[in-house]
VEXBAZA-83087 format. One record per residue (C-alpha): z, x, y; residue number from 0. Coordinates in nm, 3 decimals. Each point is the difference from the previous one (the first is absolute). Example, Ala and Ser with C-alpha at 12.3 -4.5 7.8 and 13.67 -1.06 7.14 Angstrom:
REM residues 2
<drenmar><z>0.780</z><x>1.230</x><y>-0.450</y><num>0</num></drenmar>
<drenmar><z>-0.066</z><x>0.137</x><y>0.344</y><num>1</num></drenmar>
REM end
This chain:
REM residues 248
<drenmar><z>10.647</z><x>9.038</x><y>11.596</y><num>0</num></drenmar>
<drenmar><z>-0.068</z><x>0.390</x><y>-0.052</y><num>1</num></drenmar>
<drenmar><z>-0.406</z><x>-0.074</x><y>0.113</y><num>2</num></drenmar>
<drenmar><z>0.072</z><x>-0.195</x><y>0.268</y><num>3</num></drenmar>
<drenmar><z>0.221</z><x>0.269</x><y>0.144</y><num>4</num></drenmar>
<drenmar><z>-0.185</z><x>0.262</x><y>0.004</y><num>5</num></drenmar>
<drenmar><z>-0.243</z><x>-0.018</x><y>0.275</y><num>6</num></drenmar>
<drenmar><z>-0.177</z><x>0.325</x><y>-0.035</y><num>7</num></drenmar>
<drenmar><z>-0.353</z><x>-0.004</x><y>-0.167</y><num>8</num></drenmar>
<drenmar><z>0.136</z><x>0.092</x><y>-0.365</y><num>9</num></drenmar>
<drenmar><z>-0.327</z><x>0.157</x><y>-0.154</y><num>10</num></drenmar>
<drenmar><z>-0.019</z><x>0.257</x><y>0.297</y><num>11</num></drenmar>
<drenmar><z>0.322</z><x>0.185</x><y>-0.029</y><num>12</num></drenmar>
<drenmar><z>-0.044</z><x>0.026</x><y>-0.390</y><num>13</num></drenmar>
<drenmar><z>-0.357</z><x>0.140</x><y>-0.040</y><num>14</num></drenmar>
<drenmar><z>0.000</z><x>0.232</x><y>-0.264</y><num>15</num></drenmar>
<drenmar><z>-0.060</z><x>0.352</x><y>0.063</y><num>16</num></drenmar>
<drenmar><z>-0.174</z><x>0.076</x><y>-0.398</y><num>17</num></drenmar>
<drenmar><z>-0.107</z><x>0.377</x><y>0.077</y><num>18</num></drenmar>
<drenmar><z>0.384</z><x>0.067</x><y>0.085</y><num>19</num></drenmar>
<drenmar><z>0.161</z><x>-0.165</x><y>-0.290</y><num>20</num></drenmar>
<drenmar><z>-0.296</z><x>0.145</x><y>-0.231</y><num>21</num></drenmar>
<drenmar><z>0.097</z><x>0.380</x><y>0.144</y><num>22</num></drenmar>
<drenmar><z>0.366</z><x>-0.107</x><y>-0.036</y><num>23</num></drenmar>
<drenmar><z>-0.101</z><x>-0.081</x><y>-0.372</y><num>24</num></drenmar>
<drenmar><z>-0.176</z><x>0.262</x><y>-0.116</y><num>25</num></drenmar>
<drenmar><z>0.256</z><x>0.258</x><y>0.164</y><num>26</num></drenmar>
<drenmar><z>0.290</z><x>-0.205</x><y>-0.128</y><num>27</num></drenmar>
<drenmar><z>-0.162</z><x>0.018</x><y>-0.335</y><num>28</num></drenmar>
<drenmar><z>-0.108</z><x>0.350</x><y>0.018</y><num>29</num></drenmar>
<drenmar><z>0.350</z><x>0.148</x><y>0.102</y><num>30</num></drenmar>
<drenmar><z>0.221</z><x>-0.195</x><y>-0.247</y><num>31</num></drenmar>
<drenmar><z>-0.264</z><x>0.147</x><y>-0.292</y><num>32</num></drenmar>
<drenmar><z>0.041</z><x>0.341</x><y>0.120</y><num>33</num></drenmar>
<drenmar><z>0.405</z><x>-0.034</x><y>0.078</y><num>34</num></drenmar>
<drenmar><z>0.049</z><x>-0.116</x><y>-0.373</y><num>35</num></drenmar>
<drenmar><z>-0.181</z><x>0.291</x><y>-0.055</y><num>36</num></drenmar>
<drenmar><z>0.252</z><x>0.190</x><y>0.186</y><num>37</num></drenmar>
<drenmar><z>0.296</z><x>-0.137</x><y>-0.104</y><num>38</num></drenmar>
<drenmar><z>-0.077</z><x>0.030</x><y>-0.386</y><num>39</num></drenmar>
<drenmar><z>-0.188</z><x>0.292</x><y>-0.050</y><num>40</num></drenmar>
<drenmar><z>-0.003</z><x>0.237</x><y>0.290</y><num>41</num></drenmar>
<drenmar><z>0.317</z><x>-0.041</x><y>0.150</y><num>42</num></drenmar>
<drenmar><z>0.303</z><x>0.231</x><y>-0.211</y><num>43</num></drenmar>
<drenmar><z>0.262</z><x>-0.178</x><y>-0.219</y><num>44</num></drenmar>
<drenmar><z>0.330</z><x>-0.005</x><y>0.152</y><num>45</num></drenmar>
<drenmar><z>0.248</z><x>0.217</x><y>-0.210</y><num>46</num></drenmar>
<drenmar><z>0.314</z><x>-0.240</x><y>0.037</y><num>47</num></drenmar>
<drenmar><z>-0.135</z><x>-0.345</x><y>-0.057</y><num>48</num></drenmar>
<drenmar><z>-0.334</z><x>0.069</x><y>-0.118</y><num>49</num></drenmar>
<drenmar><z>-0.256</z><x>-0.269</x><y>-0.014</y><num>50</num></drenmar>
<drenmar><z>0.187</z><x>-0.237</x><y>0.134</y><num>51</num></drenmar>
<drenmar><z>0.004</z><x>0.140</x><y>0.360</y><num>52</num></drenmar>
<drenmar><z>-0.360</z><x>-0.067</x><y>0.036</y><num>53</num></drenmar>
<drenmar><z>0.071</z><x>-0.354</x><y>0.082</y><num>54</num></drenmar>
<drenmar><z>0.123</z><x>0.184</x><y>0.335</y><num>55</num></drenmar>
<drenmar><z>-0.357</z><x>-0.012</x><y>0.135</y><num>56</num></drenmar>
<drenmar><z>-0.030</z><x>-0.330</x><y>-0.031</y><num>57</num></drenmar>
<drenmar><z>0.357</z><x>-0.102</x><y>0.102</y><num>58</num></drenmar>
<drenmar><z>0.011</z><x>0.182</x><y>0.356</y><num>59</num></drenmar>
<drenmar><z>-0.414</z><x>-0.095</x><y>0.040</y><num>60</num></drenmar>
<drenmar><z>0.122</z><x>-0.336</x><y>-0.035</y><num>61</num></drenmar>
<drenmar><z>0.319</z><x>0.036</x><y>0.253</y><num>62</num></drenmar>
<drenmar><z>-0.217</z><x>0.187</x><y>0.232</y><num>63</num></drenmar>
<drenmar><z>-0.267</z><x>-0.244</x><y>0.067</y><num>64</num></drenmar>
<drenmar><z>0.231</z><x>-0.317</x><y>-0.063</y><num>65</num></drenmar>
<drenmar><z>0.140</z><x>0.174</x><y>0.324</y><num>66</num></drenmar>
<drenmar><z>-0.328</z><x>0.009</x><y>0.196</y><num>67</num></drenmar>
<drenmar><z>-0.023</z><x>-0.366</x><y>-0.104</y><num>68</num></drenmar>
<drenmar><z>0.330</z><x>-0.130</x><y>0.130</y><num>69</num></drenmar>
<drenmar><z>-0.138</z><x>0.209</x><y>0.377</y><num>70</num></drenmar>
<drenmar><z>-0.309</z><x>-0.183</x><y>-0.026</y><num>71</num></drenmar>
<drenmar><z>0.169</z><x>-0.319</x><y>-0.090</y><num>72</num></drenmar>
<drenmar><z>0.237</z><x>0.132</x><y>0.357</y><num>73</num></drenmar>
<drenmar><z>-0.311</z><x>0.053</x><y>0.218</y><num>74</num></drenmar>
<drenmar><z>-0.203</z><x>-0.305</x><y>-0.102</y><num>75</num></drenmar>
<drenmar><z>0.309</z><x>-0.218</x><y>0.009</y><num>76</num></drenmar>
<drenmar><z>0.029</z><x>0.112</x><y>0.366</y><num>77</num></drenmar>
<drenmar><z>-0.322</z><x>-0.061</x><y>0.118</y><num>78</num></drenmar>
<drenmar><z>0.014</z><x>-0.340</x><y>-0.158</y><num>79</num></drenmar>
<drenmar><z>0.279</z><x>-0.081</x><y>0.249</y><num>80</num></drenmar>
<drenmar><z>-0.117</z><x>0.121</x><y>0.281</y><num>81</num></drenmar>
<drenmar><z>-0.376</z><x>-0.131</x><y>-0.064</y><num>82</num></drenmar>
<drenmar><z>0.083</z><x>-0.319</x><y>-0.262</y><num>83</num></drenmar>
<drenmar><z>-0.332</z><x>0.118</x><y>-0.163</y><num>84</num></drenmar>
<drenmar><z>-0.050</z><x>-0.143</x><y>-0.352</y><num>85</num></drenmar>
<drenmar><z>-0.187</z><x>0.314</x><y>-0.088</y><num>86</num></drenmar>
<drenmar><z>0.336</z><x>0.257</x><y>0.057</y><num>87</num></drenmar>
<drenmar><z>0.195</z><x>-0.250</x><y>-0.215</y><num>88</num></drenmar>
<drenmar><z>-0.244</z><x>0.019</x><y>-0.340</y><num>89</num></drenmar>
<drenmar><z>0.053</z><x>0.391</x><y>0.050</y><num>90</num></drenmar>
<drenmar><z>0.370</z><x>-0.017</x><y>0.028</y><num>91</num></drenmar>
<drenmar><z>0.027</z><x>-0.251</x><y>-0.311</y><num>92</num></drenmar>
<drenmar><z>-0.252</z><x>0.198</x><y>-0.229</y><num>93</num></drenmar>
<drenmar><z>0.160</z><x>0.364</x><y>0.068</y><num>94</num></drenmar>
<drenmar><z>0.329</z><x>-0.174</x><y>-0.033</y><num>95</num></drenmar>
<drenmar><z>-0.115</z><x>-0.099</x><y>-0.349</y><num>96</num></drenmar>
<drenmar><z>-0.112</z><x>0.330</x><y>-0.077</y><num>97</num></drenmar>
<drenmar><z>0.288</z><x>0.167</x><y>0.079</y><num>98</num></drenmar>
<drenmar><z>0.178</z><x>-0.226</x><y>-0.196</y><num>99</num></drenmar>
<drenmar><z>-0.161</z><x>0.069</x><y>-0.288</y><num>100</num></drenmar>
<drenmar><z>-0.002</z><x>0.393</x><y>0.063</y><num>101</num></drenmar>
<drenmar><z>0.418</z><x>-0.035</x><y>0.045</y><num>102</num></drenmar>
<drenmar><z>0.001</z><x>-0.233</x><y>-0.335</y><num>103</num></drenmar>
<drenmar><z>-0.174</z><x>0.332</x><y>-0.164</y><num>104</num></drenmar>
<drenmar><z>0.211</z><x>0.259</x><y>0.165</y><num>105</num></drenmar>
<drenmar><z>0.349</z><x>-0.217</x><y>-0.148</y><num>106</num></drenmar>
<drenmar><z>-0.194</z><x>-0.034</x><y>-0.319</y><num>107</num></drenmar>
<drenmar><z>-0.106</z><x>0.392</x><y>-0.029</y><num>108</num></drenmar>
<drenmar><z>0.310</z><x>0.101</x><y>0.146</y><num>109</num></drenmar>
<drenmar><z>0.305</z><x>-0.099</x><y>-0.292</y><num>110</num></drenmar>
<drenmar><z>-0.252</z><x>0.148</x><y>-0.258</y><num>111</num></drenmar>
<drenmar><z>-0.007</z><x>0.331</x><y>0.172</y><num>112</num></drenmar>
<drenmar><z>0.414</z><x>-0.050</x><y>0.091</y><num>113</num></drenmar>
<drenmar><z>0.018</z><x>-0.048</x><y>-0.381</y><num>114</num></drenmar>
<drenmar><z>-0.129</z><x>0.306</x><y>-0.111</y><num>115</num></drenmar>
<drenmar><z>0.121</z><x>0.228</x><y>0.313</y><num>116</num></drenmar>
<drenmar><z>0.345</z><x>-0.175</x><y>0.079</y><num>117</num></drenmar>
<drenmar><z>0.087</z><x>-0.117</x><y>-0.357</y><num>118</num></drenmar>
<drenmar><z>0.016</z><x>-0.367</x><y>0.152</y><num>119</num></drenmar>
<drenmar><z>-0.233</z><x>-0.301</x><y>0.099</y><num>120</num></drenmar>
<drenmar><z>0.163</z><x>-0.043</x><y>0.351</y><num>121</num></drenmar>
<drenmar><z>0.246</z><x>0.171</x><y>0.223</y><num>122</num></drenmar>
<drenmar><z>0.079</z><x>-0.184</x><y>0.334</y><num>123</num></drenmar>
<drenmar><z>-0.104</z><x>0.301</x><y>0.193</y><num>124</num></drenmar>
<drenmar><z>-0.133</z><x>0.004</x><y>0.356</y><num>125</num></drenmar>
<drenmar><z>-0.387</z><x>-0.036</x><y>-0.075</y><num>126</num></drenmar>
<drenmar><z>0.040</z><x>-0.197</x><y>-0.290</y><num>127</num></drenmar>
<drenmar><z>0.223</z><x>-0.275</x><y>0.174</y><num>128</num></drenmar>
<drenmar><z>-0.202</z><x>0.051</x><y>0.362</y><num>129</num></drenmar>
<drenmar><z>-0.332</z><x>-0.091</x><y>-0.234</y><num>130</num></drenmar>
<drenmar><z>0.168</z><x>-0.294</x><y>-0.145</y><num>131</num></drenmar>
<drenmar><z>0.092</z><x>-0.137</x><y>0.334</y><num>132</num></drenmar>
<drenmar><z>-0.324</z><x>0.082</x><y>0.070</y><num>133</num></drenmar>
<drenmar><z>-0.175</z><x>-0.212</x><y>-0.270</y><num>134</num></drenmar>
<drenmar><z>0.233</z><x>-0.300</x><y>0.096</y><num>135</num></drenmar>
<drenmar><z>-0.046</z><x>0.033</x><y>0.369</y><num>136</num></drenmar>
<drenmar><z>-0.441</z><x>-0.063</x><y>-0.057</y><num>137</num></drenmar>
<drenmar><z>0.101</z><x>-0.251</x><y>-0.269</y><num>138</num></drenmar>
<drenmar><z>0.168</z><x>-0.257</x><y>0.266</y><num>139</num></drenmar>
<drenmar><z>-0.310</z><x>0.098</x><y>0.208</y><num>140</num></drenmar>
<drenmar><z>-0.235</z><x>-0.166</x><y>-0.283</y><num>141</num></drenmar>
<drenmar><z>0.247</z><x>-0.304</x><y>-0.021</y><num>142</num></drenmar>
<drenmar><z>0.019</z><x>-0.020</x><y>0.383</y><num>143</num></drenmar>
<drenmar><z>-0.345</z><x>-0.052</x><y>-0.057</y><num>144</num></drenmar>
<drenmar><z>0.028</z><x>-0.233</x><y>-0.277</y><num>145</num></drenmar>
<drenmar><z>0.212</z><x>-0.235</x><y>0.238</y><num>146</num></drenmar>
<drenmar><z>-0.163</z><x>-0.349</x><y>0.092</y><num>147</num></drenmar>
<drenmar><z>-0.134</z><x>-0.060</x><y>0.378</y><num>148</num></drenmar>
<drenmar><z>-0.287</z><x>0.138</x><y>0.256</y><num>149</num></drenmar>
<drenmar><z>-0.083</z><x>0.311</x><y>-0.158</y><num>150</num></drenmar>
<drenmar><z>-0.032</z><x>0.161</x><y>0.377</y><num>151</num></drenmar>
<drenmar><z>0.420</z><x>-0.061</x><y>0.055</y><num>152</num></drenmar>
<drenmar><z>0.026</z><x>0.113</x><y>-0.430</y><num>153</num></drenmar>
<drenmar><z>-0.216</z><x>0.310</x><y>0.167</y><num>154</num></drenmar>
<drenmar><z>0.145</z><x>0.080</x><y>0.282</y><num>155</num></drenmar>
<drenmar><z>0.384</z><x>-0.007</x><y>-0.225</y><num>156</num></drenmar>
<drenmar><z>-0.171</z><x>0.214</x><y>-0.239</y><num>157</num></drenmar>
<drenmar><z>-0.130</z><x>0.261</x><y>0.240</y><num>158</num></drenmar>
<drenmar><z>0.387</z><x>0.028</x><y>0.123</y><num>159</num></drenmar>
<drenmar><z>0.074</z><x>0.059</x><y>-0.319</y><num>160</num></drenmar>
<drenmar><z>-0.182</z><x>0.277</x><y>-0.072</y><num>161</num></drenmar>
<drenmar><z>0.046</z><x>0.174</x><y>0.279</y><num>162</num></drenmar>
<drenmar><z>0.336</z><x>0.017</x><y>-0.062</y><num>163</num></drenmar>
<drenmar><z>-0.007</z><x>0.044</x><y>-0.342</y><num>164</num></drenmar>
<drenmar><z>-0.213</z><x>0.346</x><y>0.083</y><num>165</num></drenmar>
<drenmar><z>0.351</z><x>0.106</x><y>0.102</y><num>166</num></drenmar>
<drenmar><z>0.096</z><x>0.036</x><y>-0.319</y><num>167</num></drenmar>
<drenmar><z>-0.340</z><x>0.271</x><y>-0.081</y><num>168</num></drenmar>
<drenmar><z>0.191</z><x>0.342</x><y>0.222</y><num>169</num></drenmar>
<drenmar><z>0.273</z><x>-0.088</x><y>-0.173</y><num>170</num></drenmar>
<drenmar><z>-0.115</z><x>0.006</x><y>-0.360</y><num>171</num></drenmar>
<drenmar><z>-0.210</z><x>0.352</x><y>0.099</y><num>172</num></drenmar>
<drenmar><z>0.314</z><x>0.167</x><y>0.194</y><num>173</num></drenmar>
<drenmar><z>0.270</z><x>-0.175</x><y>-0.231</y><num>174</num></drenmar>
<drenmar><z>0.021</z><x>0.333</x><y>-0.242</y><num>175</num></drenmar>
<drenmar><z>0.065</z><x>0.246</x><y>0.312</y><num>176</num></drenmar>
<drenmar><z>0.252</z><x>-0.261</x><y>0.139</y><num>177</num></drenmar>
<drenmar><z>0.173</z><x>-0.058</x><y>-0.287</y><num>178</num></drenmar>
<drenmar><z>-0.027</z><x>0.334</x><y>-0.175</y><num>179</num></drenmar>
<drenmar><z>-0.152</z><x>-0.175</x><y>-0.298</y><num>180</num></drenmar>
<drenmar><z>0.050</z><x>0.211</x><y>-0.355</y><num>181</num></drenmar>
<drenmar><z>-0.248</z><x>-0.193</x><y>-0.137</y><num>182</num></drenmar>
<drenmar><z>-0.369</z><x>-0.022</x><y>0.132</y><num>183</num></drenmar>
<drenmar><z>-0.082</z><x>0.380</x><y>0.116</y><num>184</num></drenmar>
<drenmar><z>-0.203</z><x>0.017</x><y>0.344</y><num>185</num></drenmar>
<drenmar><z>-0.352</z><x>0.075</x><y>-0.095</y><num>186</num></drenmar>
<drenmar><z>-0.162</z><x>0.007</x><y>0.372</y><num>187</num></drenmar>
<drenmar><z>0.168</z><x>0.232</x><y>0.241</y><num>188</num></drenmar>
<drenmar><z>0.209</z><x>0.187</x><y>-0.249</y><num>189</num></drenmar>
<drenmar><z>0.146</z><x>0.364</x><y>0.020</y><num>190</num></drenmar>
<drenmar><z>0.100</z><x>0.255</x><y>-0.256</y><num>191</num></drenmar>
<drenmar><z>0.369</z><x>-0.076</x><y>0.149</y><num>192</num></drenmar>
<drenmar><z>-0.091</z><x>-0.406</x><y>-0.079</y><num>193</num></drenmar>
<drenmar><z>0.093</z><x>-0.258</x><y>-0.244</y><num>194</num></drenmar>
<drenmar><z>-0.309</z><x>0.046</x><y>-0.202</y><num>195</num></drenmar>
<drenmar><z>-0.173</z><x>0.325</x><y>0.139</y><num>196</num></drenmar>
<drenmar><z>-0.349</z><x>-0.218</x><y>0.041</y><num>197</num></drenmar>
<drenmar><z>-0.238</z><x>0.019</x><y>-0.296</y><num>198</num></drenmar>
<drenmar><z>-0.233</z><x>0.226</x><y>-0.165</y><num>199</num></drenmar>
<drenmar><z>-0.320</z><x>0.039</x><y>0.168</y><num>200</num></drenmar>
<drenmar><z>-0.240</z><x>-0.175</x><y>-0.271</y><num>201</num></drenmar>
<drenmar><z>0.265</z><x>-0.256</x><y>0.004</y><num>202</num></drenmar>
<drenmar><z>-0.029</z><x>-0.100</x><y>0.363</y><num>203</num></drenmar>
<drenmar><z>-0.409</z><x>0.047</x><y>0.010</y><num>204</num></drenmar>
<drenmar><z>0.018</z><x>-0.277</x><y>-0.302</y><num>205</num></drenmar>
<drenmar><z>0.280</z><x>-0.207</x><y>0.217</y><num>206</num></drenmar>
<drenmar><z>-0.229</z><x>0.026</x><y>0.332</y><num>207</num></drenmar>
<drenmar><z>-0.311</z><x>-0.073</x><y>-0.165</y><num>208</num></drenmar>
<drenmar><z>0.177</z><x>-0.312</x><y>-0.194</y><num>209</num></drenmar>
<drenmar><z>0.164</z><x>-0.112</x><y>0.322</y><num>210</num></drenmar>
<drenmar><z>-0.386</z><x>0.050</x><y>0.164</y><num>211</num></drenmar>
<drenmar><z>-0.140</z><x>-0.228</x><y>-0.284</y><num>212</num></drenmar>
<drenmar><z>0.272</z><x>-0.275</x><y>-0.009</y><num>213</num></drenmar>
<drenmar><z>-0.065</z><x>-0.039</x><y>0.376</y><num>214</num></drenmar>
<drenmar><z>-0.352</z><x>-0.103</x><y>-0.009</y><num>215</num></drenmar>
<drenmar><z>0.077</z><x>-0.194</x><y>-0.273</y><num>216</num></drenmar>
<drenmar><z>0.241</z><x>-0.185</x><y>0.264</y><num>217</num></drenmar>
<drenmar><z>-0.282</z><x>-0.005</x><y>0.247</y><num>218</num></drenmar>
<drenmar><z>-0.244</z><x>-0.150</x><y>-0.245</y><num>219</num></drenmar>
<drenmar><z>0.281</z><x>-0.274</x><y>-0.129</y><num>220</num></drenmar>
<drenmar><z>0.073</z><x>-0.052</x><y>0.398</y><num>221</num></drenmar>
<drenmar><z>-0.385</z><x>-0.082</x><y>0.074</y><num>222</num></drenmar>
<drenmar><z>-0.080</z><x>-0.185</x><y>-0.326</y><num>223</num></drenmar>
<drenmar><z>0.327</z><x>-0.212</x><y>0.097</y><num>224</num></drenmar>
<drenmar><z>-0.037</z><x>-0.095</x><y>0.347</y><num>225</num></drenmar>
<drenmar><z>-0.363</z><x>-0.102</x><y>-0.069</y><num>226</num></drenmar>
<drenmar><z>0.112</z><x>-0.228</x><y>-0.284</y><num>227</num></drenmar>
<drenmar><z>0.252</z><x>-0.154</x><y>0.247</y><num>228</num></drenmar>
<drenmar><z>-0.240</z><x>-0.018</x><y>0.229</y><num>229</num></drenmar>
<drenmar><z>-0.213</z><x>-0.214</x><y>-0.256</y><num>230</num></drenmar>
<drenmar><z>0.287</z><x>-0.213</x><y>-0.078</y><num>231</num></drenmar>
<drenmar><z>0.041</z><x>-0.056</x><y>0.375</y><num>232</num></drenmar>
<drenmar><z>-0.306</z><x>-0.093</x><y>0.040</y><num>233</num></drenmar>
<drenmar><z>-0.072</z><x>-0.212</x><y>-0.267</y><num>234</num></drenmar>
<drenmar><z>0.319</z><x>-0.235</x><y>0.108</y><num>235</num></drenmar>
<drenmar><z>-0.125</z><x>0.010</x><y>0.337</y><num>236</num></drenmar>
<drenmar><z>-0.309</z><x>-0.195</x><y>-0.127</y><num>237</num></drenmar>
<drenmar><z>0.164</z><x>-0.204</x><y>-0.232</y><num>238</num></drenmar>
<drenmar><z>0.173</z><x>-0.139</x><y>0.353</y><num>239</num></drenmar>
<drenmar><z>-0.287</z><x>-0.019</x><y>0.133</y><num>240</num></drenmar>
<drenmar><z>-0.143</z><x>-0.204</x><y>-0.242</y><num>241</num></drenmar>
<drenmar><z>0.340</z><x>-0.239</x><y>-0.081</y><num>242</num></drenmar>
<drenmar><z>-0.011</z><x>-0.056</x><y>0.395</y><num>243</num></drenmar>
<drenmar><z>-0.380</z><x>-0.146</x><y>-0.027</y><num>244</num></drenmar>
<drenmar><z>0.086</z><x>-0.228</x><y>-0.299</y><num>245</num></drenmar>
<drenmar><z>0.295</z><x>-0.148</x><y>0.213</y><num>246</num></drenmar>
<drenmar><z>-0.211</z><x>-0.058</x><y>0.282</y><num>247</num></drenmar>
REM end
């Protein structure tokens, strides 16, 4: 059984640290109010596609910190296997989730800008198809999961996984100079000789502070999450507990 395996005092590693996820919260909050502010009012209208491109703020916010999530999924995944601590598994699985979620948005967000900008819904480009793989990749990591047995060996096959399947994150962020993509323009990093000559300034201070805001949103969702795990955890640890006193 899952309680009976794990031999570490459950309530300890999952205290929850309120002030932190409260900050998180309130700054999470805070920035997406004043990005939406950005995005609709301050920030200028692009002349070619018009409203429409707005949904770029939220589509490379998204990418970005769906990104960060599939590292932290790396590094926690990692230190689960070298230390078989419970605790570095939650994180793993909960930023996993999150970036799952953020990549689900980003291939939502993404045909509906294509649409307007490319005159089609999908192209199998570089990024596009890299993101797909993506998607898939952290989808047989939640089934992995999913898979009956110990949940320590289901863990340890699912931090493999993810590891490797951070592979596929440089690839999706370099695929465009690799590949010479005519599609998606390169926003960071960008010269005037460049596919996409970077943006306009008011346009990257609203893409920065969006990017900003959608990462302590992750940071809130990744605190809230592994202290609900931790409470589910815990609560099947003492419903062992209290099965093995009724057998005895």
């Amino acid at each position: 059984m899952e309680a009976c395996a794990e031999k570490e005092k459950v309530p300890v590693f999952f205290e929850r640290k309120s002030s932190l996820e409260k900050a998180l919260f309130i700054g999470a909050a805070a920035g997406l109010l004043i990005s939406f502010y950005l995005i609709f009012i301050w920030s200028p209208i692009e002349k070619t596609m018009g409203l429409v491109q707005k949904i770029f703020y939220i589509h490379v916010a998204s990418a970005s910190t769906a990104f960060i999530a599939f590292f932290i999924v790396f590094v926690f995944s990692l230190l689960f296997i070298i230390k078989r601590k419970r605790i570095f598994d939650t994180y793993a699985k909960v930023s996993a989730e999150i970036g799952l979620v953020l990549t689900t948005i980003v291939l939502t967000t993404g045909p509906i800008w294509a649409k307007s900008s490319w005159n089609t819904w999908w192209a199998w480009e570089p990024r596009l198809t890299t993101t797909l793989i993506l998607w898939f990749i952290y989808m047989a990591y939640f089934m992995i999961r999913q898979m009956d047995g110990v949940w320590e060996k289901k863990a340890r096959l699912a931090a493999v996984f993810g590891m490797i399947g951070f592979i596929d994150v440089p690839i999706v962020f370099f695929s465009i100079r690799w590949w010479q993509s005519k599609f998606h323009p390169i926003v960071f990093g960008a010269g005037p000789s460049q596919q996409g000559g970077g943006v306009d300034e008011r346009m990257l201070v609203t893409l920065l502070v969006t990017i900003f805001a959608v990462l302590l949103l992750y940071g809130y969702l990744l605190l809230k999450g592994v202290a609900l795990e931790g409470m589910k955890i815990t609560l099947n640890h003492r419903k062992e507990k209290i099965r093995e006193r009724l057998i005895q």
